[in-house]
KOLMARDO-139684 format. One record per residue: residue number from 1; residue in three letters; x negated, y, z negated of N, C-alpha, C in turn. Coordinates in steps of 0.02 Angstrom, whole numbers, plus 50000, padded with zeros to 5 digits. Example, Ala and Ser with C-alpha at 12.3 -4.5 7.8 and 13.67 -1.06 7.14 Angstrom:
PT/num/residu/n.east/n.north/n.up/ca.east/ca.north/ca.up/c.east/c.north/c.up
PT/1/ALA/49340/49716/49610/49385/49775/49610/49340/49835/49610
PT/2/SER/49358/49888/49646/49316/49947/49643/49355/50002/49606
REM end
This chain:
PT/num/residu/n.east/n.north/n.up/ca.east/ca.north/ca.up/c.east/c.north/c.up
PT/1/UNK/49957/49940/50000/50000/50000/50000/49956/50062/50000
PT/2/UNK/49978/50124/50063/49947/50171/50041/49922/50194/49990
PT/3/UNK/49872/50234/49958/49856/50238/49898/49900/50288/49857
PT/4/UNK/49900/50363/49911/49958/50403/49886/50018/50396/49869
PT/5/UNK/50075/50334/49909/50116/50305/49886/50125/50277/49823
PT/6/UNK/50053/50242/49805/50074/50217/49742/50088/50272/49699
PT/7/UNK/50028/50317/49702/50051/50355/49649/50102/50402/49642
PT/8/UNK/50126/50403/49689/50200/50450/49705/50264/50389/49670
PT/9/UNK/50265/50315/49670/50295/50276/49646/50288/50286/49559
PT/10/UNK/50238/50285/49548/50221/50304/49472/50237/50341/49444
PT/11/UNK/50220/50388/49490/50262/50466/49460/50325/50475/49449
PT/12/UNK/50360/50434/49514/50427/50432/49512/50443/50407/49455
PT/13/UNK/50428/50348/49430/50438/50322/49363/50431/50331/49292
PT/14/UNK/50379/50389/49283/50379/50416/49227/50420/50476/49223
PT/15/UNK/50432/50517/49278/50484/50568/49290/50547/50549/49268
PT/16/UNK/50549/50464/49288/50634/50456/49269/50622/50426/49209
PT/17/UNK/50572/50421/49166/50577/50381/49117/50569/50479/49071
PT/18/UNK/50568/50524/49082/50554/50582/49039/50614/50613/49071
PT/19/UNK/50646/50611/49120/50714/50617/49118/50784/50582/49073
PT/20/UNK/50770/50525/49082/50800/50476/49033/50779/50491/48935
PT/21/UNK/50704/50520/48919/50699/50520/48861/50737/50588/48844
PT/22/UNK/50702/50638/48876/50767/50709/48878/50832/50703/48873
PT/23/UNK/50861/50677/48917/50937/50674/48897/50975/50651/48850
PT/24/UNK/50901/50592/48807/50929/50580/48764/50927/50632/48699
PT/25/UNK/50871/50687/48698/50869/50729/48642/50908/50785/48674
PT/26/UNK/50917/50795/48755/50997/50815/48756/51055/50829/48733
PT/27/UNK/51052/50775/48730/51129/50759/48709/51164/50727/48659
PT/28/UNK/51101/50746/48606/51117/50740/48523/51160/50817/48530
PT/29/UNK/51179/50861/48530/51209/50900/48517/51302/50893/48531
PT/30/UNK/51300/50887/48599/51373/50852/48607/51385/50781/48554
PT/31/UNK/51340/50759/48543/51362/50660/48508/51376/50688/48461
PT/32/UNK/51339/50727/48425/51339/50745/48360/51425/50790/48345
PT/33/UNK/51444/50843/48393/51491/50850/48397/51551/50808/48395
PT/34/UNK/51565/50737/48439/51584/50703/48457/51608/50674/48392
PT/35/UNK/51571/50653/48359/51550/50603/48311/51592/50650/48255
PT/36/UNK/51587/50711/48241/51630/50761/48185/51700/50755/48194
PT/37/UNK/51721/50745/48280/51788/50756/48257/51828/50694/48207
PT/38/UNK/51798/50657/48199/51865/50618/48140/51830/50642/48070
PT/39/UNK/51787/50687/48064/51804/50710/48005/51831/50773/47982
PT/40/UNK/51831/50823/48041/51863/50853/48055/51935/50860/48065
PT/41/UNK/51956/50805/48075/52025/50784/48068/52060/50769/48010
PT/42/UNK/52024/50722/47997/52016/50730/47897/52028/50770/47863
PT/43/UNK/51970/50805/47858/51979/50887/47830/52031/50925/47844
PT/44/UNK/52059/50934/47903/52123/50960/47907/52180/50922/47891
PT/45/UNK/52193/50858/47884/52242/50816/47854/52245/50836/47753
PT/46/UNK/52170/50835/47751/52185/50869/47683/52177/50925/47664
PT/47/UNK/52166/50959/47712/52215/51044/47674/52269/51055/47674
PT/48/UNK/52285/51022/47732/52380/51025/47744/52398/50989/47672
PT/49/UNK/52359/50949/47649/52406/50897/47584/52400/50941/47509
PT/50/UNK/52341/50975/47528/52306/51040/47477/52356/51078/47478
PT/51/UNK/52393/51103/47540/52422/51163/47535/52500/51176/47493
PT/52/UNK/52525/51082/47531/52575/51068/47500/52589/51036/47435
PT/53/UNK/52532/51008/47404/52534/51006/47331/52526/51065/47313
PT/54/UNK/52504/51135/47304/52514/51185/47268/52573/51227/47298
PT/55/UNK/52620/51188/47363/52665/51233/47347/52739/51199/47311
PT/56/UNK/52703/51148/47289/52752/51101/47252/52732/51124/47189
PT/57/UNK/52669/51115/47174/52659/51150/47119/52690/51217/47079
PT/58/UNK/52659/51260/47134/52714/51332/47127/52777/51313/47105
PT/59/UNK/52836/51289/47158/52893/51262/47133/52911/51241/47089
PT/60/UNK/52860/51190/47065/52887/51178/46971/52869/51215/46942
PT/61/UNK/52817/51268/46930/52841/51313/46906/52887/51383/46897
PT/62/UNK/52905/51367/46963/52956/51422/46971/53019/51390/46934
PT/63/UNK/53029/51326/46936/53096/51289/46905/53082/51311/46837
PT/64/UNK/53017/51290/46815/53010/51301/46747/53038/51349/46734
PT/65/UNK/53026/51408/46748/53024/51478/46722/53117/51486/46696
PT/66/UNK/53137/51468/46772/53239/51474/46780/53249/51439/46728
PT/67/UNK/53224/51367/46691/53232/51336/46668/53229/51378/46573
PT/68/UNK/53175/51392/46566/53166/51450/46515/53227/51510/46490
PT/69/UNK/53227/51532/46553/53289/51590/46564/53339/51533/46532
PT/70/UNK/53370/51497/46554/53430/51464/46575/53440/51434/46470
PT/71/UNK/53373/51425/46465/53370/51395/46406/53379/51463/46348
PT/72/UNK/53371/51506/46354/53358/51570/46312/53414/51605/46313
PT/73/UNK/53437/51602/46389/53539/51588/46388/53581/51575/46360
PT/74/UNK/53572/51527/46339/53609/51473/46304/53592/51463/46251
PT/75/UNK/53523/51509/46199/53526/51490/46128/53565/51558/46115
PT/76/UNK/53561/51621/46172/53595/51654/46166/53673/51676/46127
PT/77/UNK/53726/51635/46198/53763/51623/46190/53786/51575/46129
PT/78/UNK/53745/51531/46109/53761/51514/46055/53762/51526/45995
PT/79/UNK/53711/51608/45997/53699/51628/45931/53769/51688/45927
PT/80/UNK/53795/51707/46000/53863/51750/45971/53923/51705/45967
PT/81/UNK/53913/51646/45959/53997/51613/45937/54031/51648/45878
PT/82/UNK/53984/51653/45847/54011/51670/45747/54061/51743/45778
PT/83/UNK/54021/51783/45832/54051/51840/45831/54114/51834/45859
PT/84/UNK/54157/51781/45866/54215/51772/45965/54276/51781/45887
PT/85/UNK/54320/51811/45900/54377/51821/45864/54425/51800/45880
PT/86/UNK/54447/51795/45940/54501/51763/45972/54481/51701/46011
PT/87/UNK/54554/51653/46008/54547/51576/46031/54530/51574/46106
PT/88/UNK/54543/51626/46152/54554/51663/46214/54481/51638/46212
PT/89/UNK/54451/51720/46189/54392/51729/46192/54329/51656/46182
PT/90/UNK/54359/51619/46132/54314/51578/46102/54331/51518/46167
PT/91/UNK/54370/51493/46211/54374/51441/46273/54325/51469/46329
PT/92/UNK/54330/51546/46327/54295/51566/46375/54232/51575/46359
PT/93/UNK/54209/51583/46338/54134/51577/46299/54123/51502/46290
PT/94/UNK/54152/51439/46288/54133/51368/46282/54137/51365/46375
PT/95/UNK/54155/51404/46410/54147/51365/46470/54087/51408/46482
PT/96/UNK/54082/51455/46461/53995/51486/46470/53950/51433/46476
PT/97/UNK/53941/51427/46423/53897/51375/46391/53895/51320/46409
PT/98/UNK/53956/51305/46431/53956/51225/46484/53937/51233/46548
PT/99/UNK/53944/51291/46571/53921/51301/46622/53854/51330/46644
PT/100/UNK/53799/51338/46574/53743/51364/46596/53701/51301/46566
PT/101/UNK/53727/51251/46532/53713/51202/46539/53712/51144/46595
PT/102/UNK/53763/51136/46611/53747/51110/46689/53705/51137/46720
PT/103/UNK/53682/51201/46753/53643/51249/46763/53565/51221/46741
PT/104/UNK/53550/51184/46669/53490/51191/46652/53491/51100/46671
PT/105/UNK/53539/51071/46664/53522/50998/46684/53520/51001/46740
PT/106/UNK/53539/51027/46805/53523/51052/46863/53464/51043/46873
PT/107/UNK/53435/51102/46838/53370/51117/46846/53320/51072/46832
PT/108/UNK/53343/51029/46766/53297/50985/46768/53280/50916/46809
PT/109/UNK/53339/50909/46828/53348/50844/46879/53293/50870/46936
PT/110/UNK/53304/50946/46935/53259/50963/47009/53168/50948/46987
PT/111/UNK/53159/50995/46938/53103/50958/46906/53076/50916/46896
PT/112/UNK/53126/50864/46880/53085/50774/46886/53088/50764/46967
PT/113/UNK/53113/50791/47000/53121/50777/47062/53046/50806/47097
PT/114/UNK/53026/50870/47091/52966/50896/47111/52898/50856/47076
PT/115/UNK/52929/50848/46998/52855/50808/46964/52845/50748/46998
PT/116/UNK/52894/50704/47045/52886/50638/47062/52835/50655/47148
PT/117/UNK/52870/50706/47157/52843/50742/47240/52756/50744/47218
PT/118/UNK/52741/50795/47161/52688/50802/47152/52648/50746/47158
PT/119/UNK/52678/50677/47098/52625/50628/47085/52623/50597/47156
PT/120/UNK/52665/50575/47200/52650/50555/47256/52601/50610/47307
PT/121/UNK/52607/50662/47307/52558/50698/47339/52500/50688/47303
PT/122/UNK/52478/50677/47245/52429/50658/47206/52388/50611/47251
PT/123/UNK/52417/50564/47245/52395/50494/47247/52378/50493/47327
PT/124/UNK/52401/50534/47375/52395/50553/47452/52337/50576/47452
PT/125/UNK/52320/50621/47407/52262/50673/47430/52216/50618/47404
PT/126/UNK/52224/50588/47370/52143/50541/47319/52130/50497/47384
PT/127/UNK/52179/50479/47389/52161/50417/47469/52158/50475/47525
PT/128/UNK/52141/50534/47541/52118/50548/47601/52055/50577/47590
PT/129/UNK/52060/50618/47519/51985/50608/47494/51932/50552/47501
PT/130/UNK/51952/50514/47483/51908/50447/47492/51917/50415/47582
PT/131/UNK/51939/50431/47608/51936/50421/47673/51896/50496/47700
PT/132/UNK/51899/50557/47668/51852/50592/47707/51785/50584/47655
PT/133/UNK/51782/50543/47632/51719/50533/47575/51675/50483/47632
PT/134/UNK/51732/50462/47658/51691/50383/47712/51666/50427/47768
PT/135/UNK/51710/50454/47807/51684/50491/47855/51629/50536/47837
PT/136/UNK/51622/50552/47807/51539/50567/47792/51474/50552/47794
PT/137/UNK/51489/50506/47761/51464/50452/47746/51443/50424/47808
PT/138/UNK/51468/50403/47861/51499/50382/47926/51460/50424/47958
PT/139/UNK/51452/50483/47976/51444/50540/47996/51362/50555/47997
PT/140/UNK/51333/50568/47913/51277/50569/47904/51219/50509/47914
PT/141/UNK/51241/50429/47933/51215/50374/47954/51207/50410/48020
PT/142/UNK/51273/50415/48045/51241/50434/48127/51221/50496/48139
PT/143/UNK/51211/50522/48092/51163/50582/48126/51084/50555/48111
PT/144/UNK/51070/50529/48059/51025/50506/48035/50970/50444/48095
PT/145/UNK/51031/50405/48137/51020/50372/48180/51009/50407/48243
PT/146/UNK/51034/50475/48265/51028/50499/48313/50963/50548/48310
PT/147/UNK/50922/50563/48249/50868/50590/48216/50802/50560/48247
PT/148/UNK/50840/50472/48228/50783/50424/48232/50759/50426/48296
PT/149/UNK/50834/50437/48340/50823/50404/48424/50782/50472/48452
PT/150/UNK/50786/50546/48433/50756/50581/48463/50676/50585/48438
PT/151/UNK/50657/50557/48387/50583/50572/48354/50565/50505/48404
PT/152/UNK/50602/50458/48419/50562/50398/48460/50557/50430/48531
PT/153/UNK/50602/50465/48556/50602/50487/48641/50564/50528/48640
PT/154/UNK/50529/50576/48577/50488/50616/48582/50415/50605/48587
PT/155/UNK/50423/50543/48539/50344/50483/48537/50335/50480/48611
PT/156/UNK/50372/50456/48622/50363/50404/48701/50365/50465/48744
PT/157/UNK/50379/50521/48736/50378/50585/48796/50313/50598/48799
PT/158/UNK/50269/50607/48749/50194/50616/48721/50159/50564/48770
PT/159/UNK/50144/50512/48776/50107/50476/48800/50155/50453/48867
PT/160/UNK/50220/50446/48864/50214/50455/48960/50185/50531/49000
PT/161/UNK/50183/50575/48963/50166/50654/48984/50091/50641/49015
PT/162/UNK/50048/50618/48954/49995/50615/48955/49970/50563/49025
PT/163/UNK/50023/50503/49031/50012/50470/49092/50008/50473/49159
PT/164/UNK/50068/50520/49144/50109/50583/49197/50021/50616/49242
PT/165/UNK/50006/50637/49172/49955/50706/49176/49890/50660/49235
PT/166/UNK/49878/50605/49223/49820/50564/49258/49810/50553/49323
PT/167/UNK/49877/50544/49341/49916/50548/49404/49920/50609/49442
PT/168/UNK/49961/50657/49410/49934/50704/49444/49861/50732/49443
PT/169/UNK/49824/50714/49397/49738/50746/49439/49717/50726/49499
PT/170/UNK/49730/50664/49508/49695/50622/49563/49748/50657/49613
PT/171/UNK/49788/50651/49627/49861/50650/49671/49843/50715/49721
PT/172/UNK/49864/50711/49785/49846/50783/49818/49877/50814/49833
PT/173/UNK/49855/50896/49824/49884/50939/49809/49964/50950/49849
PT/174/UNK/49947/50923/49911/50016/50958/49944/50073/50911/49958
PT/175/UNK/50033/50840/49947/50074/50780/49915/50117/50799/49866
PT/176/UNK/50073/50811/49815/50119/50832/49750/50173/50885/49766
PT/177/UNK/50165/50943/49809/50200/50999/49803/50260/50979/49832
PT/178/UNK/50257/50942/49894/50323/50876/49909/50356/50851/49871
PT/179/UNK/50319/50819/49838/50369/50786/49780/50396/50822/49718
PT/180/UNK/50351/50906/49701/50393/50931/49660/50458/50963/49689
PT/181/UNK/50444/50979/49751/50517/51014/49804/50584/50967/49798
PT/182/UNK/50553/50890/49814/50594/50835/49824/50624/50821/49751
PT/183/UNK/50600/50823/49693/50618/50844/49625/50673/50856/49619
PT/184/UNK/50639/50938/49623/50714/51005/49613/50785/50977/49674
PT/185/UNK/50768/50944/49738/50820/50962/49784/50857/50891/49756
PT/186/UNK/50820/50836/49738/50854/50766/49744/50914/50753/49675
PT/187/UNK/50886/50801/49621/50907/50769/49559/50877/50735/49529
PT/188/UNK/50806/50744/49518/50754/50716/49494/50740/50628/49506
PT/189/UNK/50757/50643/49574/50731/50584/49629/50680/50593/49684
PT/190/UNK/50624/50585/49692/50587/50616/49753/50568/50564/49782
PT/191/UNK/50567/50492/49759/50533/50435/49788/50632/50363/49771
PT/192/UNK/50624/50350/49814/50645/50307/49842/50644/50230/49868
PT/193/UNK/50671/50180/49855/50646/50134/49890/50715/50122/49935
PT/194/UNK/50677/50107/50013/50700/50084/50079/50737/50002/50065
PT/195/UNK/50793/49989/50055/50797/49892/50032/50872/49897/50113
PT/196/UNK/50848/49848/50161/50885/49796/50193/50907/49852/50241
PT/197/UNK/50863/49923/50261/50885/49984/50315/50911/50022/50277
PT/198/UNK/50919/50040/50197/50972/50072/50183/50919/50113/50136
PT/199/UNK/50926/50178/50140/50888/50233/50072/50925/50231/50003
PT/200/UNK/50883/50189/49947/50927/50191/49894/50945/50250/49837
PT/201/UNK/50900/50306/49892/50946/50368/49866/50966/50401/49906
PT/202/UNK/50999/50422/49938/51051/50427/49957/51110/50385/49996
PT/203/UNK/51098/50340/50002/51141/50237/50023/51158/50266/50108
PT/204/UNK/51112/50308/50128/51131/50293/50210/51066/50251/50240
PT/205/UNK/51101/50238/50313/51063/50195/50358/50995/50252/50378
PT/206/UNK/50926/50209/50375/50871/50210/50409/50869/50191/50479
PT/207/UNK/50845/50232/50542/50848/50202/50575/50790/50158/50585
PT/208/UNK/50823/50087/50635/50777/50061/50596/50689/50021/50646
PT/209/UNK/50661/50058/50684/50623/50096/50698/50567/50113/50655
PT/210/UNK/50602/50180/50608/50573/50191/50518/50569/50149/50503
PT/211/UNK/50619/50094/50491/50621/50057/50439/50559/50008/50457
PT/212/UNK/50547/50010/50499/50492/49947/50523/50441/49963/50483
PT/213/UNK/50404/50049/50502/50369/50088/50491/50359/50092/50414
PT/214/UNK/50398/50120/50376/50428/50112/50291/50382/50050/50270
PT/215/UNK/50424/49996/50305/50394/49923/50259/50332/49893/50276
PT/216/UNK/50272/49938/50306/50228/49953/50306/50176/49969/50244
PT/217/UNK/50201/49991/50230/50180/50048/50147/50115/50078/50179
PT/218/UNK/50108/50110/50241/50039/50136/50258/50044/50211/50257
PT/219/UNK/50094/50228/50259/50102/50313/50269/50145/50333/50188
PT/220/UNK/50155/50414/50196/50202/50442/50172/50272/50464/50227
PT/221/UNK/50332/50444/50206/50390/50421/50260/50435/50446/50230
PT/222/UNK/50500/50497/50264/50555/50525/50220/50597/50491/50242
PT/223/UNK/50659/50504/50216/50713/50467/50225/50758/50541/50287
PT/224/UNK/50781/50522/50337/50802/50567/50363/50851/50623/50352
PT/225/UNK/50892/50577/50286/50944/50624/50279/50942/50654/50210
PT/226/UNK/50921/50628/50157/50899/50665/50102/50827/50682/50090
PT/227/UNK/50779/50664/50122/50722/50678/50135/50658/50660/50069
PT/228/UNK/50698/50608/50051/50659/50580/49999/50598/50521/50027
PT/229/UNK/50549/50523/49989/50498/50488/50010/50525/50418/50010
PT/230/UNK/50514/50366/50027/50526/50297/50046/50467/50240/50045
PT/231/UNK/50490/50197/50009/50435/50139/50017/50483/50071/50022
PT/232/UNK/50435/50025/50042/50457/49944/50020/50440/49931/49982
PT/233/UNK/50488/49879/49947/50482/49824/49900/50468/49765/49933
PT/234/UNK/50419/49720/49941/50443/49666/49962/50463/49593/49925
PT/235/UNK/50490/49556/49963/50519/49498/49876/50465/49470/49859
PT/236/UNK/50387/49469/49881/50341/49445/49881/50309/49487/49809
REM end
């Protein structure tokens, strides 16, 4: 095989192997995002449960309070009986009292009714607590793991760079400047392999002529239509 070929194959390969390690310290930023929303979800499941236990909360004490009144009412009224002079007066003043009594058993039925709301909202928030206790938990493993994967793609960027770097000394100059053009235009593809007439970057037909030429490995050879360099493989 040409000699420049090879090393244009090499290159190609550490290019995509420092493309491939990049994307992976890439695209810790989206994963990492990715990875928040169920606890993020969480978190908003329990403020909503936050919000509505204290406004249940509030509520019993607002009952309380009516409840107070209602009660202070009625020691009221009971402290002017002595004063009622007439039998009139004294029926109508017992339906007072019966009636701000109902009023306070009312109230309290509503009260056990909110205290039961509460303890079940209780017991809601402890179990989503502990489910956003997991997601954390959950959360900080994989960030921790996605930490690991970029300090390793960074190892391995270091010494393919350096491999990178060997290659290009020897490599010539306007060779290289080809393949950095073919770089930028391909999608960080500049080398290619030719398999069965077909360019396996961009999957059209060689004619095949080239292709004879290609599976040669004696020249540097583009592909006609994306203009990427080309070699054979052979099954040999």
């Amino acid at each position: 095989m040409e000699r420049h070929l090879k090393l244009l194959i090499s290159l190609q390969e550490f290019d995509s192997l420092i493309l491939e390690k990049q994307l992976i310290i890439n695209g810790v930023p989206s994963k990492t995002s990715e990875a928040e929303v169920p606890l993020e979800k969480a978190q908003a499941v329990l403020d909503k449960m936050k919000q509505r236990h204290e406004s249940l909360g509030k509520k019993k004490r607002d009952k309380e309070r009516e409840l107070d009144d209602i009660n202070e009412k009625i020691m009221k009224l009971k402290a002017r009986t002595a004063e009622i002079k007439t039998n009139k007066e004294y029926q109508a003043h017992l339906k007072e009292i019966e009636s701000a009594e109902k009023e306070r058993h009312a109230l309290e039925d509503e009260i056990l009714i909110v205290m039961e709301e509460i303890d079940v909202s209780s017991k809601e928030m402890r179990l989503e607590e502990a489910r956003l206790k997991s997601e954390k938990v959950t959360l900080e493993v994989f960030r921790e793991k996605l930490k690991g994967e970029v300090l390793e793609a960074e190892k391995e960027l270091l010494t393919i760079r350096e491999e990178r770097t060997k290659i290009v000394d020897v490599i010539d100059r306007e060779i290289y400047s080809l393949y950095m053009s073919l770089i930028e235009s391909g999608n960080g593809i500049a080398v290619a392999e030719a398999k069965e007439g077909v360019c396996q970057g961009c999957n059209m037909n060689i004619p095949p002529q080239l292709f004879v030429e290609i599976k040669s490995n004696e020249e540097i050879l583009q592909c006609p239509q994306c203009h990427r360099i080309l070699y054979y493989k052979s099954d040999s």
